[in-house]
ZASEDREN-56484 format. One line per 4 residues: number of its first residue (from 1); their letters; for each residue z, x, y of C-alpha. Coordinates in steps of 0.02 Angstrom, whole numbers. Layout:
N
NUM> A> Z:X:Y; ...
% end
This chain:
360
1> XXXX> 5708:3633:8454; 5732:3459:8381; 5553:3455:8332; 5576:3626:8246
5> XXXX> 5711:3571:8129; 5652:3423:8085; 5495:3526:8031; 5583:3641:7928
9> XXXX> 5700:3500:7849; 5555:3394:7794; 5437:3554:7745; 5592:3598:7636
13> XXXX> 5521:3448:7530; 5388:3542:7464; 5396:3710:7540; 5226:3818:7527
17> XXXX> 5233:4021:7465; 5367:3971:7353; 5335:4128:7249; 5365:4231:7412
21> XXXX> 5535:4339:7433; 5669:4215:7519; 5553:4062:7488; 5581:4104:7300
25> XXXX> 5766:4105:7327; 5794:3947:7420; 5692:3828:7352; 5777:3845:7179
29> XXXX> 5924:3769:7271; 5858:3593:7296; 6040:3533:7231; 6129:3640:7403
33> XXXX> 5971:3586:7501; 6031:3392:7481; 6210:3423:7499; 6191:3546:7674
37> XXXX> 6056:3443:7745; 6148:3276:7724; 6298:3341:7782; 6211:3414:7932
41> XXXX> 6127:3250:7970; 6312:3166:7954; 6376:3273:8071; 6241:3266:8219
45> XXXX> 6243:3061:8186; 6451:3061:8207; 6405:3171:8351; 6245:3074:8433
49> XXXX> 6377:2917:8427; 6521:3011:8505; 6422:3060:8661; 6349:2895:8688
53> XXXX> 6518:2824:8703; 6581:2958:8806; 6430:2931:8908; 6475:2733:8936
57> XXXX> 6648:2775:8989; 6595:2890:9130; 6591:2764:9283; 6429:2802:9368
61> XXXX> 6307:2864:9236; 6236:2701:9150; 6100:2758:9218; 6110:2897:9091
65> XXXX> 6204:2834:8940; 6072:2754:8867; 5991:2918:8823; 6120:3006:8780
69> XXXX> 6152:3082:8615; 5962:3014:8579; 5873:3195:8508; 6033:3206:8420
73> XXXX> 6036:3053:8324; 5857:3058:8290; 5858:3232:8226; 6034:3187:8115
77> XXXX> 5930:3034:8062; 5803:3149:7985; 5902:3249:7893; 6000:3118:7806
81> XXXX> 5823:3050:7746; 5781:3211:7681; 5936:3236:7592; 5897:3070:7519
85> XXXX> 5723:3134:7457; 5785:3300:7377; 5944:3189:7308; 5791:3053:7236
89> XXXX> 5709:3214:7165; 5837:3270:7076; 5904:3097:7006; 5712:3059:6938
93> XXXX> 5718:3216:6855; 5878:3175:6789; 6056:3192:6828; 6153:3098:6686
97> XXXX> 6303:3196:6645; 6339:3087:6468; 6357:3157:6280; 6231:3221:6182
101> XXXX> 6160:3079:6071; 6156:3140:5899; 6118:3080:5740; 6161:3085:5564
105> XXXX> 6070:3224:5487; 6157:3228:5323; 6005:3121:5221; 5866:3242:5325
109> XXXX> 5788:3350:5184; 5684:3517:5252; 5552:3428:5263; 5598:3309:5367
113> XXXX> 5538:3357:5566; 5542:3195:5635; 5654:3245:5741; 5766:3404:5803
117> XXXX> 5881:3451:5902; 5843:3637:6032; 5980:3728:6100; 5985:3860:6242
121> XXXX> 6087:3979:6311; 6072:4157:6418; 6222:4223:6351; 6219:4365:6480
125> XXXX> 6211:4516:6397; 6314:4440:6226; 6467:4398:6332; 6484:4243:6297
129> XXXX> 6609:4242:6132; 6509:4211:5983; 6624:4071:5914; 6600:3955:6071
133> XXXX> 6427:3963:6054; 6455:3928:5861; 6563:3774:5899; 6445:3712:6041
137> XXXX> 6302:3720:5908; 6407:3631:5786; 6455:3499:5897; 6264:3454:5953
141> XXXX> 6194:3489:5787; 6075:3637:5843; 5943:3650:5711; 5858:3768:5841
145> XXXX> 5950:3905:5950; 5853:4013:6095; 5989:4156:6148; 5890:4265:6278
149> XXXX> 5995:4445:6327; 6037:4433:6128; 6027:4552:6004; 6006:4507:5818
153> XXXX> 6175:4587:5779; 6228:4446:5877; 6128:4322:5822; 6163:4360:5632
157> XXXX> 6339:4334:5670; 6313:4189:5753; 6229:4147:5586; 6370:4175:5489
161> XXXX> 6481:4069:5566; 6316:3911:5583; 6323:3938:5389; 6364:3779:5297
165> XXXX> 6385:3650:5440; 6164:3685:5491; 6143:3760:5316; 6064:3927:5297
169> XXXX> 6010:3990:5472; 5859:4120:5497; 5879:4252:5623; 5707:4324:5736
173> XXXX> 5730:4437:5866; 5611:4524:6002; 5650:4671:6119; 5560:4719:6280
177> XXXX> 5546:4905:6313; 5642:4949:6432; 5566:4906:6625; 5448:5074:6684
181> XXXX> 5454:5126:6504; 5264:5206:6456; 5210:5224:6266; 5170:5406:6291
185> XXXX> 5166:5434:6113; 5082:5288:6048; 5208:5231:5932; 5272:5069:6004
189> XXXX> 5454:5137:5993; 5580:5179:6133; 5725:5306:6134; 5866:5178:6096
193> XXXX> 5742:5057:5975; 5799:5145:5817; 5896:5033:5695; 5941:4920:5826
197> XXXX> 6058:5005:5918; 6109:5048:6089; 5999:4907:6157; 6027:4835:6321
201> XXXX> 6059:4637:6265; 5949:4590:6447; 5803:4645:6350; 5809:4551:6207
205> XXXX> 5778:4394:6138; 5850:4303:5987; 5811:4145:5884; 5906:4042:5736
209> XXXX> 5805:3927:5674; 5879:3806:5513; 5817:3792:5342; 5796:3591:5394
213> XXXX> 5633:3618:5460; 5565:3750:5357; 5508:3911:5320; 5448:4025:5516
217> XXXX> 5375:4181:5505; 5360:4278:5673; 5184:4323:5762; 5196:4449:5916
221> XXXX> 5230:4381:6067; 5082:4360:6243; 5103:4535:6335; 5181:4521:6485
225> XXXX> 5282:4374:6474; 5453:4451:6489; 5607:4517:6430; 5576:4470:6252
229> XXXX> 5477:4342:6194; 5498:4256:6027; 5351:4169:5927; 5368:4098:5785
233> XXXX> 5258:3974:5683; 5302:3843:5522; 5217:3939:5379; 5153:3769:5289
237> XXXX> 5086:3746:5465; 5184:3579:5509; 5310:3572:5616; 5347:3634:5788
241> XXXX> 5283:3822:5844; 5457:3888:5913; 5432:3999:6070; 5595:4085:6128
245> XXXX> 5563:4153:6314; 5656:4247:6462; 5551:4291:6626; 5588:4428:6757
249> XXXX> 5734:4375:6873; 5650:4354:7056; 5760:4487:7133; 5715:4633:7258
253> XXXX> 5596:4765:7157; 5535:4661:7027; 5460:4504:7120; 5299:4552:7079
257> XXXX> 5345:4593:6889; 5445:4386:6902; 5267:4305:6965; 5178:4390:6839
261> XXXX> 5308:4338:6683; 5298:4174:6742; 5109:4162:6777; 5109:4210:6570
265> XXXX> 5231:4093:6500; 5169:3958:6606; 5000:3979:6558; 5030:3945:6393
269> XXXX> 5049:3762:6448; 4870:3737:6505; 4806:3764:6311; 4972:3748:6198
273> XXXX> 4964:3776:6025; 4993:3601:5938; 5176:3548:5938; 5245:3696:6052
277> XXXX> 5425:3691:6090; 5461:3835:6219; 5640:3864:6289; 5735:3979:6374
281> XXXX> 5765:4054:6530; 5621:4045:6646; 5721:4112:6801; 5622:3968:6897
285> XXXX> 5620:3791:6946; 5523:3644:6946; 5517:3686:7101; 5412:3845:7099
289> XXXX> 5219:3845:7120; 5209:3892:6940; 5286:3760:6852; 5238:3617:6984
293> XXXX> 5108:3570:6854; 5164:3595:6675; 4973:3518:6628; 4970:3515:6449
297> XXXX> 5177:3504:6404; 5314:3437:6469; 5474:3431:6517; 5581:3388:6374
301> XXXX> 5755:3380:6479; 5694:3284:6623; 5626:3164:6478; 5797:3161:6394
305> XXXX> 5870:3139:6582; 5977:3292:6619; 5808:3394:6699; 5898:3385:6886
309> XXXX> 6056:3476:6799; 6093:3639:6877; 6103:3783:6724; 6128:3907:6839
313> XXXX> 6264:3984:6893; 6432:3918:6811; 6528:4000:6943; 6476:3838:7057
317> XXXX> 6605:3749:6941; 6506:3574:6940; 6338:3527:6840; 6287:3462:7000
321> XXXX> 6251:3608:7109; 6134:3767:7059; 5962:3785:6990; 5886:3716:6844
325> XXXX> 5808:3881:6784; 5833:3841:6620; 5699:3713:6497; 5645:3659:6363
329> XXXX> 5445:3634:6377; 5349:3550:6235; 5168:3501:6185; 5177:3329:6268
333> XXXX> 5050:3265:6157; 5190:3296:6020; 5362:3297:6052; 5467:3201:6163
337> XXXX> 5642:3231:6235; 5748:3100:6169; 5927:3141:6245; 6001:3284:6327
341> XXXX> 6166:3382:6387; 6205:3519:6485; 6364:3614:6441; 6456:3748:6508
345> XXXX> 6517:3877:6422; 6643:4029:6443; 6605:4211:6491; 6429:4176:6540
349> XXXX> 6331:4159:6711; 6213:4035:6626; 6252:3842:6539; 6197:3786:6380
353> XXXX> 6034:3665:6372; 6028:3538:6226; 5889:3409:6207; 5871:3313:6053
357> XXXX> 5681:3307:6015; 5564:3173:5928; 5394:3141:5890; 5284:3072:6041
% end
């Protein structure tokens, strides 16, 4: 039995079928993994110490105290070196809870991409009140924001109130059909598509993207990569190609419909289009199989330091424990993250990624 969890502590490491039901689940929680296994491990040490003195008081069974509490301390031993591993994980991926470091954009003209600053946040179905998210974007000087389950009624407002502090503020949206939903007509349009309204938020996707770094137009999106995928590339062909994404959530009855999503958007890393800058919510970790190996791109908050950061959930009430489902991958071969924050936010299961971007 000792040997057993020993096993499973240290094969939580780097767990295998971690695009499996349950596997999924738990290995997104590296953050609970280092806090419950080093706590564990405390325990059975306290404990392996307490019988070994009880042990030596007994008259007659020196014979026997020198064994006593062994498997226990061994075993709590373990665990307290795994904890340590998941905990060094997380801290080289980055766990640095500072400010945003911003800079003065005021002298930037349009053309000037040197360097950018990406913002995202699942605002769960538009519930999170559109002047937080103004006043977060404000604050970190968002020339880019990635709002997956957000309609471009909310976006445009969202727009409105940018206006003047990030200049004028372009809005893109894209909409998933709903999930079973078949084409039967032909038309590409769904029952509730018309004009915009009645769409669930969860299926789309929305974008703002500043007049600083030029004029975007929109191309359509890879099949199969979600709920709502925005692509949109510079139109004097400079700049970064924006790619707003949001993958299937790995919950019963569409685990199969989450591994594909994520086998999509994660493919677009082996062979990215020169100086891609994908965010949103990939509903996965580093963690998972999938994004393991990010080949081409990288990790743009683990470069700015606040990768091991949990943006998911809030209700956790502390940066420090949850899953890091949320990113910002780029080209590697062209951007680098800079500096990074993680913020929470009201009225919304997710937290808000920031990562100040520069050239590589």
């Amino acid at each position: 039995m000792v040997a057993l969890a020993a096993a499973v502590a240290l094969v939580s490491l780097r767990p295998p079928l971690t695009m499996q039901p349950f596997v999924a689940q738990v290995v997104a929680l590296r953050t609970f993994m280092t806090l419950g296994w080093g706590l564990l491990g405390l325990l059975l040490l306290a404990t392996s110490v307490l019988r070994r003195r009880l042990a030596r008081s007994r008259a007659g069974r020196a014979s026997s105290s020198s064994r006593a509490g062994l498997r226990t301390g061994a075993l709590g031993l373990v665990l307290v070196l795994v904890a340590l591993a998941h905990g060094g994980v997380l801290l080289g991926r980055g766990m640095s809870l500072g400010p945003l470091e911003t800079s003065d954009t005021s002298s930037d003209t349009p053309s000037d991409k040197a360097a950018f600053t990406v913002m995202s946040l699942n605002t769960e179905r538009e519930d999170a009140p559109v002047q937080a998210v103004a006043e977060t974007a404000r604050a970190v000087q968002a020339d880019v924001v990635v709002l997956p389950e957000t309609t471009a009624a909310y976006g445009e407002e969202l727009a409105g109130l940018l206006r003047g502090a990030a200049g004028e503020l372009t809005v893109y949206t894209a909409v998933s059909p709903p999930y079973g939903w078949n084409d039967e007509d032909g038309d590409g349009a769904d029952d509730d598509s018309g004009a915009h309204h009645g769409i669930d938020p969860v299926r789309a996707t929305t974008v703002l993207v500043s007049e600083r770094l030029g004029g975007y137009r929109q191309t359509e999106g890879v099949a199969g990569a979600g709920r709502g995928m925005v692509v949109l590339e510079p139109v004097d062909g400079s700049g970064p190609v924006i790619t707003g994404v949001h993958t299937y959530p790995p919950v019963p009855g569409l685990m199969g419909e989450w591994r594909s999503s994520l086998t999509t958007v994660a493919g677009l890393c082996q062979d990215p289009p020169e100086g891609l800058v994908m965010v949103g919510d990939f509903n996965a970790t580093r963690d998972h199989a999938l994004l393991r190996d990010l080949h081409a791109c990288a990790s743009a908050g683990e470069q700015a330091g606040v990768g091991g950061l949990a943006t998911w959930p809030t209700h956790t009430g502390t940066r420090l424990l949850g899953a890091t489902i949320d990113h910002v991958l780029v080209d590697a071969s062209a951007w680098v993250g800079q500096s990074g924050e993680v913020l929470t936010l009201p009225q919304t299961d997710h937290r808000a990624v920031v990562v100040r971007l520069g050239k590589a």
